[in-house]
N, C-alpha and C positions, 0 to 999 in steps of 0.2 A: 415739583416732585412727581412724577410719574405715578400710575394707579394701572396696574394691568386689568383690574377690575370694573375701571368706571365705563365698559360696553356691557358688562353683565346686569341682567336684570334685580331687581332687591328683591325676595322675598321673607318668609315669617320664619324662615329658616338660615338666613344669611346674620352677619355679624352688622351687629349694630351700624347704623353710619354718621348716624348724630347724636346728641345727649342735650340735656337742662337740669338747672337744678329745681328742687319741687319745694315748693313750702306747703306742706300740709294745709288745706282750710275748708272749713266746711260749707262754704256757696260759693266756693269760683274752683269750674275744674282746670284741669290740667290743660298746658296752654297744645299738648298733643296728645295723643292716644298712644300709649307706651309698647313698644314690643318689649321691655322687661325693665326694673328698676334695681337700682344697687343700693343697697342699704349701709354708709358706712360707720354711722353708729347703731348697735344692735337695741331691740327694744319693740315694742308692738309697732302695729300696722293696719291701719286699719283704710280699708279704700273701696273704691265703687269701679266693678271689675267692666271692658265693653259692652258686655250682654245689658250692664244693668244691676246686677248680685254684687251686694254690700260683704266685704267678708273682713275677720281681721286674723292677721297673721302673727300668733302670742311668741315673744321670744324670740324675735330673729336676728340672728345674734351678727355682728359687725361682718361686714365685709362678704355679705350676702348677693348673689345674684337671682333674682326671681323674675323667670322666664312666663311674662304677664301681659295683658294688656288690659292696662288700667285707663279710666276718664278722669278720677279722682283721687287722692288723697287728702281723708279729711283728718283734719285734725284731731277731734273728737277722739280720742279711742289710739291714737296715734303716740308713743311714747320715741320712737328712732328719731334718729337724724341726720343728717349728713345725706340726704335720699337724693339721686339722680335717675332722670326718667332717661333711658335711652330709644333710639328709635329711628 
């Protein structure tokens, strides 16, 4: 299939171009550093942002897109699921 896009360069601004699924855990991070994760059962969030900054996100309710770049998601503090790291 044809991609009229694949000469353009990617940025932190462009639409995703790949994704994984993430299992929450709190000592192995993410197998990549996320441009944003999708949340498709709603419920807390709790993750370790690029910089470094632990934060959690109370209530985020199904079918959520949060334009992020995470290293981890820990389980700890974590209630969603269904979570995909795009990127």
């Amino acid at each position: 299939m044809p991609d009229r896009f694949a000469s353009h360069a990617s940025s932190l601004d462009s639409p995703a171009h790949n994704g994984f699924a993430v299992t929450p855990d709190d000592g192995v991070g993410l197998a990549e550093t996320t441009r944003a994760l999708y949340v498709g059962v709603g419920g807390d969030l709790t993750l370790v942002l690029a910089g470094g900054g632990q934060i959690t996100f109370a209530n985020v309710a199904a079918g959520t897109l949060l334009p992020l770049r995470a290293s981890m998601v820990l389980a700890t503090g974590t209630t969603a699921a269904a979570i995909v790291g795009l990127i």
